[in-house]
N, C-alpha and C positions, 0 to 999 in steps of 0.2 A: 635557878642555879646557873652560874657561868659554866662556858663548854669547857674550862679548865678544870673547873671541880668535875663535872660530870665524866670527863677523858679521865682522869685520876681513880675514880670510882669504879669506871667501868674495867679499865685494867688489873684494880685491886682483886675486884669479882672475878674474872679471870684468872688470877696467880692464881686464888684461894680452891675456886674448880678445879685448876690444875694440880694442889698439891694434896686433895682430897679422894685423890683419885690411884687407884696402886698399878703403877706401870703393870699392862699388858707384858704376855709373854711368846716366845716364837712361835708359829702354826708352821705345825712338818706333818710331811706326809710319805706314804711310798706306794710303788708301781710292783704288780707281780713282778717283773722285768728289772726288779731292785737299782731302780730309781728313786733317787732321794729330792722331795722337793721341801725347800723354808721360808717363808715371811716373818718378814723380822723389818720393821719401821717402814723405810722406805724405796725397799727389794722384793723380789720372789729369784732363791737359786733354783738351778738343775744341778746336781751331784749325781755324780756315777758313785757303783757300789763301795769306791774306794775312797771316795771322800774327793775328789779333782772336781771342778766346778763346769759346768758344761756350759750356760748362759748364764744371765743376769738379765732381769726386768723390773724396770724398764731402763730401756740402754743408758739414760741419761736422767741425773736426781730431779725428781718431780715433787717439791716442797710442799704442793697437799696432800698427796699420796702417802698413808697408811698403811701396810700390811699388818695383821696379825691374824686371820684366818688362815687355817691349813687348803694348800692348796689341791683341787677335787681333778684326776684325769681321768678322760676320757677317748676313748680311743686317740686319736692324735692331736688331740685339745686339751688345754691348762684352763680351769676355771676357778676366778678368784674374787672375795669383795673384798672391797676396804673402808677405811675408817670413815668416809663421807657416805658409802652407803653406794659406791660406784663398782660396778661390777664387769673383770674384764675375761678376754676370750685369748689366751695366747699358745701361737703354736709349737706343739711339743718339743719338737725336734731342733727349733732352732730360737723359741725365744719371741719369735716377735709377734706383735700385738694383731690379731684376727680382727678384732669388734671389742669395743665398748659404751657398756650403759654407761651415761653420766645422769646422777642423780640430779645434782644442783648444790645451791645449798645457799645460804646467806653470809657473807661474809665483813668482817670486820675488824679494820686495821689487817689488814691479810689472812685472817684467822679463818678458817673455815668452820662452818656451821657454829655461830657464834651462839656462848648460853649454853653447850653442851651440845653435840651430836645427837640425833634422834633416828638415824638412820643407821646406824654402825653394823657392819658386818665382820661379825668378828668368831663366826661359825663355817663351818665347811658347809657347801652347796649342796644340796638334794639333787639329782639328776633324774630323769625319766626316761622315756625314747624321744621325746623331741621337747621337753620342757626342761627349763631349770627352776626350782625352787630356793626361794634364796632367803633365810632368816635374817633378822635383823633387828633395830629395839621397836619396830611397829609391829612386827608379827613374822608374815610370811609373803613375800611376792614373788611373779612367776616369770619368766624370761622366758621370748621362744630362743631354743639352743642355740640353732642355727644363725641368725641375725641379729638376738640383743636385742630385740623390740619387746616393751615392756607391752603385757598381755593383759587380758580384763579381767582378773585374778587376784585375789589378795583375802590375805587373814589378816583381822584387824584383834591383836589381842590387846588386851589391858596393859602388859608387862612388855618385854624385849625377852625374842627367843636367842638362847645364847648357843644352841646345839643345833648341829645337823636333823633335818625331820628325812626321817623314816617313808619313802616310797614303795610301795605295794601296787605291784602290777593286777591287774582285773582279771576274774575268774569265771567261769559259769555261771556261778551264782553270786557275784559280788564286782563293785565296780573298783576302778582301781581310786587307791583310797593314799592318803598323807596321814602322817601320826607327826604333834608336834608336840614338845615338850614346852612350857614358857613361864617365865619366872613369874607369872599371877595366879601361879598352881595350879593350875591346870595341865592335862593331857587333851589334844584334840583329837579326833578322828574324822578328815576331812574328804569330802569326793571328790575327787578331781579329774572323774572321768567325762566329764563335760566341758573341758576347758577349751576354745578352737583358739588355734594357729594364726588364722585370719586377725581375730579381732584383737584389738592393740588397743592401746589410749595413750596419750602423750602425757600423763601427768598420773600417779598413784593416789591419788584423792582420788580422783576417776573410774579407779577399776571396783568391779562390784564385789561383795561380800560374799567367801567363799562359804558354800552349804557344809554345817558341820553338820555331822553324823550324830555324834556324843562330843562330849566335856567331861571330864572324871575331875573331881574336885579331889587334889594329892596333899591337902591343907599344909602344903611349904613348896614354896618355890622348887620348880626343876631349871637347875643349869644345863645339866647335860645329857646327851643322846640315850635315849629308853634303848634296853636291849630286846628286841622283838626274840621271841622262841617260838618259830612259826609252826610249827607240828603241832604245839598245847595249844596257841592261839593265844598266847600270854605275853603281856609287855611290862619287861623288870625297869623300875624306876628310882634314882635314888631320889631322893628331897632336902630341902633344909628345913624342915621336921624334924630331920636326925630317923631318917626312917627310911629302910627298903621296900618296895611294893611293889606288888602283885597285882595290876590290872588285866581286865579281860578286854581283847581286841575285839570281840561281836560289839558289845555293848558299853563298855568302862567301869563296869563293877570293880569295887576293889575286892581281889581276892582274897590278900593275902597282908599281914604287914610286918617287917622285924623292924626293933628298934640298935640304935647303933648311938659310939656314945658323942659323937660330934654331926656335925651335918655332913651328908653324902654328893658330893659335887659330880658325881659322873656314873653313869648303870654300870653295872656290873658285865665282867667278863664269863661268859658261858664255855664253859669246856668239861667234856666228858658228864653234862647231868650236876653240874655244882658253879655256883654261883661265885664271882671273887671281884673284892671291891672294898676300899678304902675310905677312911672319913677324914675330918678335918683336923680332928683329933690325935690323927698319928695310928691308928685301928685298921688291919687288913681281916676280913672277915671272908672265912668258906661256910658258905649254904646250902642247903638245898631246900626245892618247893614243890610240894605232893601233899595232895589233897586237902588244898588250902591252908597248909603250915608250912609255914620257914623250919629248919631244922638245925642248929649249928652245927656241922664240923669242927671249926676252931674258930678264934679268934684271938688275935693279941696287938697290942702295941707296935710297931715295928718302928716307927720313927717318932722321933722329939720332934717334926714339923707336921704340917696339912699333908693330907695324899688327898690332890684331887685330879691327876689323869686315871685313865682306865689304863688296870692290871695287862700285865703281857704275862699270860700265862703259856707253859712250854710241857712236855709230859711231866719234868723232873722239879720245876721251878713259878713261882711266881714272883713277879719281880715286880717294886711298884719307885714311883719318883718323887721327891718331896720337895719342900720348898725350903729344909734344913742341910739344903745344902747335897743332899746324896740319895745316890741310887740303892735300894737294895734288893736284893734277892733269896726269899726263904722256900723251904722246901713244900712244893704243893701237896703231902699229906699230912704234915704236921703244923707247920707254920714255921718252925725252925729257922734261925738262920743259916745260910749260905755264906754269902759274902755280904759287902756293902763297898759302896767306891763313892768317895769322898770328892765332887765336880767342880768344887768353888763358886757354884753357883745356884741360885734359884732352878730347881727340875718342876718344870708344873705340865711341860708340853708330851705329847700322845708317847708312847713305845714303841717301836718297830720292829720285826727281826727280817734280817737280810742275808743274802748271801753274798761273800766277794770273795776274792781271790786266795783267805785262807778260812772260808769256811762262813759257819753262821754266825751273827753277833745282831747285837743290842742296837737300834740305832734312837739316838731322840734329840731334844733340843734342849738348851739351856738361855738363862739371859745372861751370860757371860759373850760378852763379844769374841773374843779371843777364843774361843770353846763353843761358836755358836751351836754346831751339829757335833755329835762325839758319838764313836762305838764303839763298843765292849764284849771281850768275849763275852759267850754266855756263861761259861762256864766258873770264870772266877769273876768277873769284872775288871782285867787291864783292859787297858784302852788301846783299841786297835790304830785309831786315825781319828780326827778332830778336823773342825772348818772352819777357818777366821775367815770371816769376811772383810774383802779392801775393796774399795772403787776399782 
């Protein structure tokens, strides 16, 4: 084949990856200290409570660099991946770059990691006391915090973890352990309490295979972050089964299972003993789980789109975000509507509530440039303050 057909072909295969693919949406996070941090392509801001922009990373457009992970803090540290699978260290306060891993990658015609990404970090970080764990579409690898030196560490799962995993500090009787969720349906339960500091490798083909504990077979992918209820010993998981579950953290039995009527992209929010969480379907669902039954309280419809962030639940309200465009808010013992507020935009990214200078509000992300951060009473849903992003 001439390298003109072959350049032609290879490009075509390209567009078509590209248009097969549903834009990513913003990663936001927040600080007790009601700091608001977003990635969103090729940025991470700092936001004060009021929505004014404090830095910008990195200072200057860096054309391989991806954001779309929520960004993870840490005492006076910004911990962040991106779309090649590179993972940086930036200081809180003012923005700039501490350390970072560089994955690698293959590139072509400028394009990085050509064929598709296999690295993407597109989940918020797991932290420890001096490790990072960091999901990605190979599994799980392990940063030490401090330096950014990739460690001898790694989960090799089948699928790409798309959710933050779950770190479990060590007890008397148990060592300190990692719970991951990953789209080849599985739940892991891994030790991590042998991991040294010291030992490094320069390449993650390198690093050894972490000892799992259990595997809980959740027969449908998990997207998103299990809600551990560490009193029962119980980890709530949604799936795309179209199913909530009930595993056990000794072992990974499954306890428990309700069905739902679309698939469940994120665990459920636990407040006051009741379970609350969305499906694809447009369905916010209240549960409870005692003695190995789901129990409904309610459930209904609430949106004509997906709900797939986790519920921000409040005494009086559950409020969830969708991808038709709007927020809404219905009353946490019946399901009722409250309000709803109409954003112009795709809502897929986390909830927050904050406090600023009149009071408490909504804060989250949308993919509207022009409305990339927006907050809302709680009470009705106007819009306190909004953040357009400029260079």
């Amino acid at each position: 084949m001439k390298k003109s057909h072959l350049l032609i072909l290879l490009m075509f295969t390209l567009l078509l990856v590209a248009c097969s693919q549903e834009n990513p949406w913003p990663g936001v996070s927040k600080t007790d200290d009601n700091e608001v941090f977003v990635s969103y392509e090729r940025f991470i801001a700092k936001l004060d409570a009021n929505g004014k922009r404090i830095w910008v990373f990195p200072e200057k457009d860096e054309r391989e660099t991806m954001f779309y992970a929520p960004p993870v803090v840490d005492d006076g540290t910004v911990y962040v991946g991106d779309y090649n699978g590179n993972v940086y260290a930036v200081d809180r306060e003012t923005g700039k770059e501490i350390w970072a891993y560089k994955v690698g990658g293959t590139k072509l015609f400028g394009i990085a990691n050509f064929g598709g990404s296999t690295d993407r970090v597109i989940a918020p970080i797991a932290i420890a006391e001096n490790i990072l764990f960091v999901p990605d579409e190979l599994g799980v690898f392990a940063l030490n915090k401090e330096t950014g030196k990739l460690l001898n560490w790694k989960l090799d799962s089948d699928r790409a973890v798309w959710s933050q995993p779950i770190y479990v500090p060590a007890t008397e009787d148990k060592p300190a352990m990692l719970f991951a969720a990953s789209l080849d349906h599985s739940l892991y339960a891994l030790d991590v309490s042998e991991i040294d500091l010291e030992d490094t490798v320069g390449k993650l083909d390198d690093a050894e295979e972490a000892e799992v504990l259990w595997k809980a077979d959740l027969e449908g992918a998990a997207a998103g972050q299990p809600t551990y209820d560490v009193e029962r010993g119980i980890l709530f998981v949604g799936t795309f089964g179209s199913k909530m579950l009930a595993v056990s953290a000794e072992d990974g039995d499954i306890l428990g299972e309700y069905e739902t009527e679309g698939w469940v992209w994120e665990g459920p929010t636990l407040y006051d003993g009741v379970l609350y969480f969305g499906d694809i379907k447009g369905y916010l669902h209240a549960v409870t789980f005692n003695d190995g039954n789901f129990e409904r309280i309610w459930s209904r419809q609430v949106a004509k789109g997906k709900l797939r962030a986790r519920p921000l639940v409040t005494d009086d309200l559950v409020i969830v975000a969708s991808d038709d465009n709007t927020i809404y808010a219905v009353r946490r013992d019946t399901g009722e509507r409250e309000w709803e507020r109409d954003v112009e935009s795709k809502a897929l990214a986390d909830l927050f509530q904050i406090q600023g200078e009149d009071g408490w509000m909504l804060v989250t992300a949308t993919a509207n440039k022009d409305e990339l951060v927006i907050a809302l009473r709680l009470d009705n849903g106007n819009e306190r303050w909004s953040y357009k992003h400029e260079d």
